[in-house]
C-alpha positions in Angstrom: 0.0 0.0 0.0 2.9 2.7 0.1 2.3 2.9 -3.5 -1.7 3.2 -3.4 -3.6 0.4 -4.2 -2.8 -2.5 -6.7 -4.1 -1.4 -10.0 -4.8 -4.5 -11.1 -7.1 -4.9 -8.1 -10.9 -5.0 -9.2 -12.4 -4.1 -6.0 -9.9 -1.7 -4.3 -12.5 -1.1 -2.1 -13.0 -4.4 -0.5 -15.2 -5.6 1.0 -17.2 -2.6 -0.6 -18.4 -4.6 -4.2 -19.8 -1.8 -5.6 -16.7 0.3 -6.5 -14.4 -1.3 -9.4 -11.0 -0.4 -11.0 -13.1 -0.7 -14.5 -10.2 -2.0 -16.7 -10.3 -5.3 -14.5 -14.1 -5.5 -15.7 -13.7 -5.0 -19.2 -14.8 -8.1 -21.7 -14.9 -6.1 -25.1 -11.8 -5.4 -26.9 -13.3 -2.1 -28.1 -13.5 -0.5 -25.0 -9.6 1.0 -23.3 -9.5 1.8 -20.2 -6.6 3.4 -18.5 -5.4 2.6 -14.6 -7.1 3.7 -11.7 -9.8 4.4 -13.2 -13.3 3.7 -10.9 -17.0 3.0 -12.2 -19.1 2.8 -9.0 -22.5 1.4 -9.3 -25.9 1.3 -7.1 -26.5 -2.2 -7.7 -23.7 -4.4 -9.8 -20.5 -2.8 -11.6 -21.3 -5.3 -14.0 -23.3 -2.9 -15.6 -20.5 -1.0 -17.1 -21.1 -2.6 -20.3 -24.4 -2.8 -20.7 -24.7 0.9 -20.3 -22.0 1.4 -23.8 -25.0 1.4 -25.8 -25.2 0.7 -29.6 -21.7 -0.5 -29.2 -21.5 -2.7 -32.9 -18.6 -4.3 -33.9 -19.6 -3.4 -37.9 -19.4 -0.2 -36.8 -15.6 -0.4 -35.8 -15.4 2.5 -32.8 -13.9 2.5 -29.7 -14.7 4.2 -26.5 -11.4 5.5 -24.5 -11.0 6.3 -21.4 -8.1 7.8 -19.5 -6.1 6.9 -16.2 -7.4 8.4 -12.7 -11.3 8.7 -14.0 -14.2 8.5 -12.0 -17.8 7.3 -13.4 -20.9 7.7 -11.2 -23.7 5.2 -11.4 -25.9 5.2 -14.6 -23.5 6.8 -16.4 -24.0 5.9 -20.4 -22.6 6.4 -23.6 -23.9 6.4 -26.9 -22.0 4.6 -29.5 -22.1 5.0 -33.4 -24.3 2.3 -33.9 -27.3 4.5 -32.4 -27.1 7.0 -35.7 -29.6 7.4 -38.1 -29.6 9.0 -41.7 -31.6 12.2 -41.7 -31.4 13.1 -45.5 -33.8 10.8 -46.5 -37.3 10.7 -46.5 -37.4 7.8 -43.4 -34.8 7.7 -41.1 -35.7 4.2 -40.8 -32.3 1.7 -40.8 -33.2 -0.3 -43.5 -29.3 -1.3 -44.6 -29.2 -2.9 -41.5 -31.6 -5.7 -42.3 -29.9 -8.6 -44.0 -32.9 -10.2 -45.8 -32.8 -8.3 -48.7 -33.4 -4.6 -47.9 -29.5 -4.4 -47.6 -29.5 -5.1 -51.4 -32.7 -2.9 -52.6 -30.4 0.8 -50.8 -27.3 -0.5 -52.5 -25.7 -0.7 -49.4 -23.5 -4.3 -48.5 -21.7 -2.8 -45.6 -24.2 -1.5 -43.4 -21.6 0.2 -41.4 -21.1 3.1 -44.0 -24.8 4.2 -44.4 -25.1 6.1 -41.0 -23.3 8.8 -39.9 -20.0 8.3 -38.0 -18.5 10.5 -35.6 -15.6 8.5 -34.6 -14.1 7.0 -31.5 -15.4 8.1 -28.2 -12.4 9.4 -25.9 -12.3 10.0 -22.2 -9.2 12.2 -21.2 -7.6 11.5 -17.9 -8.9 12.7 -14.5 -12.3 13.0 -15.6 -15.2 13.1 -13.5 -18.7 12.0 -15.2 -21.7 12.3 -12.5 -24.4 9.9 -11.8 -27.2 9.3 -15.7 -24.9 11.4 -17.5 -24.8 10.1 -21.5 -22.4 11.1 -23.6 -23.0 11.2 -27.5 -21.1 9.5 -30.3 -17.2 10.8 -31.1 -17.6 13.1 -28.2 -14.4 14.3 -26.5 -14.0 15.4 -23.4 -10.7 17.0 -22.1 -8.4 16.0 -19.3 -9.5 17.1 -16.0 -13.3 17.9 -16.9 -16.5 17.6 -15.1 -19.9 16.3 -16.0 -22.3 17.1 -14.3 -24.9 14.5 -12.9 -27.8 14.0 -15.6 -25.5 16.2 -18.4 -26.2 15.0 -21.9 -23.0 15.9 -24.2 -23.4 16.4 -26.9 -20.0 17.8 -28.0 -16.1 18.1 -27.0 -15.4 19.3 -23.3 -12.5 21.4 -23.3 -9.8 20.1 -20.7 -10.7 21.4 -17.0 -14.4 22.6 -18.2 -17.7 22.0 -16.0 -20.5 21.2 -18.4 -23.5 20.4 -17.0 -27.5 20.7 -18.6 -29.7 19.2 -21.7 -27.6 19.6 -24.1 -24.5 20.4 -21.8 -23.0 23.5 -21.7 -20.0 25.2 -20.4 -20.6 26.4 -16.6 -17.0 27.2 -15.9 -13.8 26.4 -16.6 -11.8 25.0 -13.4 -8.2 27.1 -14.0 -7.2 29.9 -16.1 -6.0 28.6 -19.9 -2.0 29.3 -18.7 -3.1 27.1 -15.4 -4.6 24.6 -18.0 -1.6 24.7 -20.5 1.2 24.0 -17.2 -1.5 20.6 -15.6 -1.6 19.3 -19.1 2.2 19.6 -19.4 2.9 18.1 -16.1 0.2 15.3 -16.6 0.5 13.8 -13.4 -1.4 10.9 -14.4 1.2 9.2 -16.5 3.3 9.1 -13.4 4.6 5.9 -11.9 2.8 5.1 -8.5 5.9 5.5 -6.8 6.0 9.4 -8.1 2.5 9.8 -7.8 2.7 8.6 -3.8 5.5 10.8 -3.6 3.9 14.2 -4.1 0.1 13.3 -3.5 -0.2 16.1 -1.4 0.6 18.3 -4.1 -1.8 16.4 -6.3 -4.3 16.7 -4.0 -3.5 20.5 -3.2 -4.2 24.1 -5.3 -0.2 24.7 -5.2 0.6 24.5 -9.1 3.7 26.1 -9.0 5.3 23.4 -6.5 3.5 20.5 -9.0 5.4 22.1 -11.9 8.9 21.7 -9.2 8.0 18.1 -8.2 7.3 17.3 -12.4 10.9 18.1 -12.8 
């Protein structure tokens, strides 16, 4: 324990259940998720997964997710495979039907008639509050917060507050030279070792003596 808990642990919490280092949990390849990073759930952490909705291998995208993030309960996000074409006259998904009505839309790979926003990416020390959903190809910056019940729809700048239906930008947590100088330091690619070393200054408002202790 003098280098924090065992990141490889899945309930660092024990005997607390509820709380898991998520990357332990993780069945599909298509998901990433970095150390220390915590899903806590009401009822069974094993909902993770079920809550990456519309998640279609076809489709090919990922959802990413930094080190050091923390995920409230009912958090979800919205894969690629939830879009719809709006051009036409029905939004309907017919391409996706392989008894014929692939053939009649000209369209074999199902995969490239809906819109695609890309890979969903979770920067590092992010905090996402309880029934947030995040959107398709959103991303959202290192050291954000979501606010509980957010729905975003776009990118979150790095050490933003969003919060609201769509989200919006409430504040930003440090100035943009504060920003620049955390980014640069990235504590969170540390080794434990380092990151036991000057937890006080992680945990602190003292960037100046983080900058030092980067060095």
């Amino acid at each position: 324990m003098l280098n924090g808990p065992d990141s490889a642990a899945p309930y660092p919490m024990e005997p607390y259940k509820n709380l898991v280092f998520l990357k332990n949990l993780i069945t599909r390849p298509n998901i990433i998720v970095g150390d220390y990073t915590y899903y806590d759930d009401f009822t069974d952490p094993g909902n993770f997964e079920k809550n990456v909705l519309y998640h279609f291998d076809f489709v090919g995208d990922k959802l990413i997710i930094g080190n050091f993030c923390a995920i409230a309960s009912g958090v979800k996000f919205i894969m690629n495979g939830a879009n719809h074409q709006t051009a036409p006259i029905s939004t309907f998904p017919f391409a996706i039907f392989r008894n014929g009505w692939e053939g009649i839309v000209n369209e074999e790979n199902p995969a490239g008639k809906f819109p695609y926003k890309g890979d969903t990416v979770i920067g590092n020390d992010v905090w996402i509050g309880h029934d947030a959903t995040i959107m398709p190809g959103v991303n959202i910056g290192d050291g954000a917060v979501i606010a509980t019940k957010a729905v975003v729809t776009k990118n979150v700048p790095a050490y933003t507050i969003v919060g609201g239906n769509p989200a919006k930008i409430i504040r930003k947590r440090f100035t943009d030279e504060q920003i620049t100088r955390l980014q640069n330091i990235a504590w969170w690619n540390w080794t434990a070792e380092k990151i036991t070393r000057h937890l006080k200054l992680i945990n602190s408002v003292d960037i100046d003596a983080l900058e030092q202790a980067a060095q």
